[in-house]
C-alpha angles and dihedrals in degrees: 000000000000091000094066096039089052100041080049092058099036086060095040086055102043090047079043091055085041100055086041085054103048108358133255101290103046087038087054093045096046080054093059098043093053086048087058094052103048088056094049081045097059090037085062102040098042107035086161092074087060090070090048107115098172145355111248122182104198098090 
């Protein structure tokens, strides 16, 4: 399908611009670091999901 292959190289170009900016090792730490946050994000913002033990899919 066109839609995975272009969100692929849209990411492969935007981590390429990254690591051009600031170099591999800041640009993989930034990563990190907004990985972190957006965990923390989503913790914060759906404390519901933290109770959750198991998926189940028989609602």
């Amino acid at each position: 399908s066109v839609f995975p292959g272009a969100s692929n190289e849209l990411g492969e170009s935007r981590a390429g611009a990254m690591t051009a900016l600031i170099g591999a090792v800041p640009a993989v730490v930034v990563g990190g670091i907004g990985a972190i946050v957006v965990t923390l994000a989503c913790w914060k913002l759906f404390p519901d999901l933290t109770k959750v033990e198991r998926m189940d899919r028989s609602l």
